[in-house]
N, C-alpha and C positions, 0 to 999 in steps of 0.2 A: 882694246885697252880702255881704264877708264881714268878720269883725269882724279888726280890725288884730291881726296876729301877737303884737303886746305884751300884747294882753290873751287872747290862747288860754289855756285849760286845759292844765297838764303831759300830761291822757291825749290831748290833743291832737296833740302833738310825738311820743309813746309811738309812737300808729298810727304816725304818720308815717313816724319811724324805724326800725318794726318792716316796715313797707312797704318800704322802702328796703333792709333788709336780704334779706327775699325775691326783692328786685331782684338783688343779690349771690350767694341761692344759685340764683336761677335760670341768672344767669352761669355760674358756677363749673361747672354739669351743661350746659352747652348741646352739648357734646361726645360726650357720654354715649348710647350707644344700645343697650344693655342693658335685657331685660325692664323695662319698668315707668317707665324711663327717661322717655318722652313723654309718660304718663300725668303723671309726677310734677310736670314743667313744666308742664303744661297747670294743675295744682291750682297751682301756687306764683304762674300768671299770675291765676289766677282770685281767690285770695287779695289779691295785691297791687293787683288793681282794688277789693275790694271792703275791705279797711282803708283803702286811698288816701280811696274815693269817702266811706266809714264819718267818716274824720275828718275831712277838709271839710264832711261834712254840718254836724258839731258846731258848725262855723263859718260857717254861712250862715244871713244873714238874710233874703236874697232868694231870693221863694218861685217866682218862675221858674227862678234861680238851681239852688235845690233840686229843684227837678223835674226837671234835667236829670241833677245828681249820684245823687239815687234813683235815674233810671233805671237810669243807670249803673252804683251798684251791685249792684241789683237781676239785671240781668247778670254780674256776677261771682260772686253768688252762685246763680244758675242754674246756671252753668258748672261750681263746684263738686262738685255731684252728681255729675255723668256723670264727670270725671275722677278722682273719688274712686273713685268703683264700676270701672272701668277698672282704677286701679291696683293695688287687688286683685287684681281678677282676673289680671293679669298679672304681680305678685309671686309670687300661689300657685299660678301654672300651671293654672287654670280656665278658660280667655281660648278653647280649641279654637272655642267657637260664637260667637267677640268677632269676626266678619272688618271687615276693613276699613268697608267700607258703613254697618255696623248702630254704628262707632265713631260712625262722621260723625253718623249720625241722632240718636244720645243728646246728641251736642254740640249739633249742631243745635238740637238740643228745649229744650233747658238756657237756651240762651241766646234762643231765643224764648218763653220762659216768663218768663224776667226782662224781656225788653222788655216784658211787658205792662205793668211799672209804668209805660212812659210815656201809655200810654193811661188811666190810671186818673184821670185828672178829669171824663172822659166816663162810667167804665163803673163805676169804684169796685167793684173785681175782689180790690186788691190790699190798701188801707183801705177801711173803709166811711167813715170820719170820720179827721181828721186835727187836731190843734192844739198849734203854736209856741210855747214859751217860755223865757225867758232864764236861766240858774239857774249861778254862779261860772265866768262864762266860759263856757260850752257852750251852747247853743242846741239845747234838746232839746224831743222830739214824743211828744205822747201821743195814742196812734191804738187803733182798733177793728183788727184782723184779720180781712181777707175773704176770700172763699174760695181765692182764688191762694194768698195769703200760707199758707194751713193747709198747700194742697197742695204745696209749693215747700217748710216743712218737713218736711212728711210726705214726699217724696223724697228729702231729705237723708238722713234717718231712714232712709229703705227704702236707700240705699245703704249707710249702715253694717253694718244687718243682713246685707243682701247679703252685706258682705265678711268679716262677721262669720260667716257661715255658709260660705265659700270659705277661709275661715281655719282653723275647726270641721272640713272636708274633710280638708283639708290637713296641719293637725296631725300627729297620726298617725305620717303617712308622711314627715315635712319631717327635715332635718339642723339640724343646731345653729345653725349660721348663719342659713338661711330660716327658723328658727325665730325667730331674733332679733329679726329684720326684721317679722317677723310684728307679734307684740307690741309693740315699738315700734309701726309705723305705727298699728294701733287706736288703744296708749294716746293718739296723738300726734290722732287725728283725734276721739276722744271725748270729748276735753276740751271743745271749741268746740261740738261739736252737743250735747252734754249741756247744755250752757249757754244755748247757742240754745235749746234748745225750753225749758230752765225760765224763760226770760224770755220767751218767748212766750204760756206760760199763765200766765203774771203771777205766778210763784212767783219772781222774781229781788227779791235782796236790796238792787241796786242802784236801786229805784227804776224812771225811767222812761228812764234810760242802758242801753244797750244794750252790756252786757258781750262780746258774742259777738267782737269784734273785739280785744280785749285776751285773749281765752281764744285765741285766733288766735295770738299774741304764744309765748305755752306750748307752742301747736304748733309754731310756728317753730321754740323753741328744742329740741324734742324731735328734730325730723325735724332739723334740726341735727345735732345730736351722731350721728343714725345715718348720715349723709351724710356726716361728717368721720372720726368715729372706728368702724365697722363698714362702710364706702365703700356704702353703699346703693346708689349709680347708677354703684358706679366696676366692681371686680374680683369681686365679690363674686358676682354672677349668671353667668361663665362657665361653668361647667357644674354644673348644680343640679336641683332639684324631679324631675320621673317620670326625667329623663336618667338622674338615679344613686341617685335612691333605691332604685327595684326591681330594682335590679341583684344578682346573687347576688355578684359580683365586689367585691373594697375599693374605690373611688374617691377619691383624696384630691386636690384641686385645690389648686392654689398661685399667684399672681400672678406677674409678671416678676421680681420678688427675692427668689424664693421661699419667700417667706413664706406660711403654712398657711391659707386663706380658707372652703374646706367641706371635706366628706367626708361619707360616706355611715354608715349604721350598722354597716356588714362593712366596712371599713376601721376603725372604730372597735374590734372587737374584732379584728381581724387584727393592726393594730397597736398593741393598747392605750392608745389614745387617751383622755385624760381630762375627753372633753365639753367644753363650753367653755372649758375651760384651752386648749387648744392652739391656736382659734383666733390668728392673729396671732402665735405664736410660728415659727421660722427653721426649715425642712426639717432642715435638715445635726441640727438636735437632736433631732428627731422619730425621725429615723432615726438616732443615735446608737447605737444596738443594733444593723445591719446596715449592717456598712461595704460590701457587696456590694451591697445596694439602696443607699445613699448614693451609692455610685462610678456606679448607673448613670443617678439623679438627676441627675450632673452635668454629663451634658450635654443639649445646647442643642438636639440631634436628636432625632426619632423613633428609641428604642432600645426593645431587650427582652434579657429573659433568664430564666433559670429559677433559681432561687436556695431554696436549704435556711435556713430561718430560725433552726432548734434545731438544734444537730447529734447533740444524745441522742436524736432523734425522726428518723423518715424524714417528716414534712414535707417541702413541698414546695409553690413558688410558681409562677406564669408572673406575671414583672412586663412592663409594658409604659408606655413615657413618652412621652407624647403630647404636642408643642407645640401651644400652643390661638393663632392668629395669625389676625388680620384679614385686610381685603383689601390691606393695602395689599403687602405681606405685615408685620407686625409681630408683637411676640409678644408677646400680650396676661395668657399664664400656660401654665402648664403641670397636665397630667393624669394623674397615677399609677392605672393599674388594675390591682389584686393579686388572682388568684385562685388558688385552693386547688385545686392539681392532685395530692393527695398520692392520691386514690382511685385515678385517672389511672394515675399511674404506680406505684401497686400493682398495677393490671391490667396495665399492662404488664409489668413484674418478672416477674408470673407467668404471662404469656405468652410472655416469655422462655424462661422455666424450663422452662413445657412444650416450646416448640417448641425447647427445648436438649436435652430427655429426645428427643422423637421424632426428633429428628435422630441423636442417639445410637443410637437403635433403629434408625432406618433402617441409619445406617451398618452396626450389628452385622447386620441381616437382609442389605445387601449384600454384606458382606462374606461372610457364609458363603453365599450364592448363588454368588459369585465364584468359593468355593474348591469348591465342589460343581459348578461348572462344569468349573473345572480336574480334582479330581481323576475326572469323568467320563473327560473328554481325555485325561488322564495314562493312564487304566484301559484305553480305546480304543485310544490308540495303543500300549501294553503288548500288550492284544489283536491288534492287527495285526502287531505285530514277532514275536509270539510263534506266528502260526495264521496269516497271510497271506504273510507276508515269509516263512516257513519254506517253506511250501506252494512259492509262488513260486521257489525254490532246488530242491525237491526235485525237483519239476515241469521246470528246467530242466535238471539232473544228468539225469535220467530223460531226457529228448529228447537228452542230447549222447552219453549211452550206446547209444541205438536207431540216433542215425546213423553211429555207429562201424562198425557191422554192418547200414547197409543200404548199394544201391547209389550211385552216384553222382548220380543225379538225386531219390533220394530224400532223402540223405543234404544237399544242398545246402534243399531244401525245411523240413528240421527245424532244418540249422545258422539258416535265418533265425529260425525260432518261436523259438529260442532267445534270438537276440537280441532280440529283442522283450517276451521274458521278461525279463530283463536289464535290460529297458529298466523294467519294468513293475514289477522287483522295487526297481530304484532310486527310482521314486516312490514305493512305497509307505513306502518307508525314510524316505524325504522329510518325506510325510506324518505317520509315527509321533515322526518329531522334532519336528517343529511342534506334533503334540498333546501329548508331552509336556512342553514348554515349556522355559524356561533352569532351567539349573542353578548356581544363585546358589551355592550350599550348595561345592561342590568346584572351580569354577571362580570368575574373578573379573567383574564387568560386561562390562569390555573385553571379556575373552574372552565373553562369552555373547552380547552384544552381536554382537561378529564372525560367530561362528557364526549367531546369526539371518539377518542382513543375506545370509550365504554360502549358507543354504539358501530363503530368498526368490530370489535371485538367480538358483539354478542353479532353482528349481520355474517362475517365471514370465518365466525370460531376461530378466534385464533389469542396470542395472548402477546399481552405488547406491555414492556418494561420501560417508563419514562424515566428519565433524568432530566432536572430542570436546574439551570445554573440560578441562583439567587441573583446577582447581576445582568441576569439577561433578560431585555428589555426594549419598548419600542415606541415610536414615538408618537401615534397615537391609533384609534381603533381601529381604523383602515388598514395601517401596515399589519396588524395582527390580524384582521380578517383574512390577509394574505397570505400571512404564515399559515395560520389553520388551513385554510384551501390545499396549500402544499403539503402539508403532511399531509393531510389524508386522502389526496391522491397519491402520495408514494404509496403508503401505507395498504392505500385498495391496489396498486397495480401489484403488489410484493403476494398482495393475498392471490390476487386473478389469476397473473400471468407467473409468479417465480413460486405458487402453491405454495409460501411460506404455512409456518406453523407459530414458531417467535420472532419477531420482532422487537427491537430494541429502539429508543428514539432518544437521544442525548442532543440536549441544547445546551451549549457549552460557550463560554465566552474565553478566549485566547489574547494572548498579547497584540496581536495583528488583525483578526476577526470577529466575528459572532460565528458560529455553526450551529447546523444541524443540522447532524447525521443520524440515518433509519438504515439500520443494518438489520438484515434478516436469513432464515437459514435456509430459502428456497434456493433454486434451482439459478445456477450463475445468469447476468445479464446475457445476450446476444452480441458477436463482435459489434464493430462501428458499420462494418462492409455489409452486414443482414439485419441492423437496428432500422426500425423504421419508428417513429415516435407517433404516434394517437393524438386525437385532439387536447386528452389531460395533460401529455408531457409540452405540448405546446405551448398550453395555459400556465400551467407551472415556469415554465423558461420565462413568459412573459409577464407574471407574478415577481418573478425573480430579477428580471430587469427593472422593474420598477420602483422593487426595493433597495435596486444600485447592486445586485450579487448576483451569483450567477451560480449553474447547478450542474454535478456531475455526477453520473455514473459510473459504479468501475466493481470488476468481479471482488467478494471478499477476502478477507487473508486464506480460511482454509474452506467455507465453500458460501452459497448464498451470494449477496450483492449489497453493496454499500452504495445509499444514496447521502450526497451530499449539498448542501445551501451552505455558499460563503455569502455572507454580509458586511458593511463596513461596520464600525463604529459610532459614525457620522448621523447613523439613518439611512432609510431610501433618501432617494431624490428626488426632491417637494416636485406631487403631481400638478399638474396644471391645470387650471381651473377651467371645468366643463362650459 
């Protein structure tokens, strides 16, 4: 039986109510599936069976009655243990060897350890002795402790340490937040079992009432306040513990309004974060020092960027904003991770630098190869105009004089050698133009221009149609000695090797470029896999880097090969002085 409501004890009502409200925060998290999350329910169901069961005990006179209530709380506080130790470990990221299986088994265990109080009138496991009496409303038991009872606190016990030692881990390496959480849930769990075991060895101040269920009350209201005002089971465990501790990177997590919930210890000093001040205070003020990081905080996507924090310093960030979203898909918070790329792109800077020197060298070393090239040519064909083309002339005066004063049949025999000399003195003429190259200096493009294309034409017969853009232009003689080089290596390799007949050469000026393309109707290029380039297409690539454009090949529309030079606008790229 149990004694009428009107005459209960107020700590009567207290459990009651204190029960009732663990009904409420168990509510309130049923949603929750965040680290630690079902540990926490599991402790707040196991709590509210065993204040429930704790204060009806107070009120039962019937001792079958009680026996059944015992049992029952006796399983609640079995359950205790293993959800206690659980929840540690899954607060402080300890949990890797917790799998599933070895959960169930501690639960298991917990609460078939507490059912053995219903077998205790047979085995007397759990009291050795037990005795009933009335005392201002309560109905309290003065009992022996048997060896269940020792060992069922001594687990309690063992799981505190436990977590107390998972916490000691943890420590350390934890952020302001799981730091929070930490301490809270001990102080919140050591209140009841400190008290439990001093009434166990008979050191409670309360007599033969069993405080452990009213220190219950304390925890309540402890893990309370860390559940409503630090969200323990809400936003608070998004991304936390090994995720971003040991990250060399900032990490600052934020909730859906974001609002500031952890960070790591390098986002604490990246952004001079002021320890638990900042938790729970608004992004947009955090970053109030960087409207660049601010602007890219504000949005709702996956964004990055690179952003200079000082501008008296060459610092230097990669930020990067992470939305943190469920499945369903929702968005649970968002992830700032800042890392310090300033080494980074110091190395680069000065890989810049150098490979801005060596390209400079390059250039200058092509450049005078270029002209040591030319002024061989230039010497060459000086040399041939001067001792071959002479020779050639003298050689045929000499045979037109000898047939003058021979007979008729000899006389026709030398008139041909002579034309053939003739013949032979006009290519070499040919040739000594070609190596000597345009003459920028005394004539103008057009004209040298002309003259190329006129002595290409008459050396490999063939017939070449200019177009010249009236805006197209160069910035001084140099660059146009290079142009002409390149045409009229395209131009001879189109004759040599693709047996053209016409050619076409368009220097065109576009919105984006200069060009000049030499289309012709020989024989298609060779893939890329059978191209092999000559020393001219060398020269040419490297004319054309010098100019800042660059040169390609490619089969024509309906047959023949399209060569092409892109240029900028700008000009080449001033050579560097020999």
């Amino acid at each position: 039986m149990l004694l009428s409501p009107t005459d209960w004890h107020p700590i009567i009502w207290i459990w009651l109510l204190s029960a009732a409200a663990f009904v409420a925060l168990l509510f309130w998290t049923r949603k929750s599936d965040t680290p630690g999350a079902p540990a926490f329910r599991g402790l707040s169901l196991a709590n509210i069976v065993y204040i429930t069961a704790a204060a009806l005990e107070l009120a039962t006179t019937n001792s079958t009655l009680w026996w059944w209530i015992a049992g029952i709380m006796h399983m609640g506080i079995g359950l205790i243990g293993p959800c206690l130790f659980i929840l540690f470990a899954d607060i402080t990221g300890q949990n890797h060897w917790l799998t599933p299986v070895r959960r169930r088994w501690l639960v298991w265990s917990g609460l078939a350890l507490g059912a053995m109080r219903f077998a205790d009138p047979w085995l007397g496991w759990m009291y050795l002795d037990v005795q009933m009496f009335l005392d201002q409303g309560m109905v309290l038991r003065q009992f022996r402790p048997g060896p269940l009872f020792i060992l069922m606190q001594s687990l309690l016990v063992a799981a505190m340490l436990g977590g107390m030692v998972m916490c000691w881990k943890t420590w350390r390496e934890a952020g302001p937040l799981l730091r929070k959480h930490i301490w809270i849930l001990t102080l919140a769990c050591l209140v009841p079992i400190s008290i439990s075991t001093l009434f166990a060895i008979g050191g409670s101040p309360w007599g033969w009432l069993d405080p452990t269920p009213g220190a219950s009350v304390i925890a309540l209201a402890i893990t309370s306040w860390a559940v409503f005002r630090n969200r323990l089971v809400e936003v608070a465990p998004i991304a936390r513990n090994f995720l971003i501790e040991h990250l060399s990177e900032g990490v600052l997590v934020v909730d859906r309004t974001r609002t500031v919930v952890d960070f790591n210890p390098t986002a604490r000093r990246q952004l001079r974060l002021s320890g638990e001040k900042t938790l729970g205070q608004p992004l947009a003020t955090i970053l109030a020092h960087w409207p660049a990081l601010g602007a890219l905080c504000a949005s709702n996507n996956l964004a990055s960027a690179e952003i200079s924090p000082d501008a008296k310093s060459d610092t230097c960030w990669s930020c990067v904003w992470y939305p943190l979203t469920d499945t369903q898909p929702k968005h649970q918070g968002y992830m700032l991770v800042v890392s310090d790329i300033t080494s980074r792109k110091n190395i680069e800077r000065r890989l810049e630098e150098l490979l801005e020197t060596r390209t400079q060298e390059w250039q200058r070393a092509t450049t005078e190869a270029l002209h040591a090239a030319e002024e061989e040519q230039t010497r060459l064909g000086h040399l041939l105009h001067d001792t071959l083309c002479q020779d050639l002339i003298g050689f045929r005066r000499t045979i037109d004089a000898v047939a003058a004063d021979s007979d008729a049949r000899n006389a026709s025999r030398l008139r041909t050698l002579s034309e053939q000399l003739s013949d032979a003195h006009r290519r070499a003429r040919e040739v000594t133009h070609l190596l000597e190259g345009p003459d920028l200096v005394h004539n103008s493009f057009e004209d040298a221009l002309e003259a190329t294309i006129h002595h290409l034409e008459q050396t490999f017969g063939i017939t070449c149609e200019v177009t010249l853009d009236s805006a197209f232009t160069f910035s001084d003689h140099e660059h146009g000695r290079h142009l002409l080089r390149i045409i009229r290596e395209a131009i001879a390799n189109a004759a040599r090797h693709a047996k053209a007949q016409n050619i076409w050469v368009d220097l065109l000026v576009t919105p984006k470029h200069r060009t000049i393309t030499i289309t012709n109707d020989g024989l298609p290029p060779p893939t890329p896999e059978t191209l092999t380039e000559g020393l001219g297409t060398r020269q040419m690539r490297m004319r054309a880097t010098l100019l800042g454009g660059s040169i390609a090949l490619r089969a024509g529309t309906t047959d023949g090969a399209t060569f092409e030079l892109l240029l900028p606008h700008d000009g080449p790229h001033p050579s560097p002085a020999g």
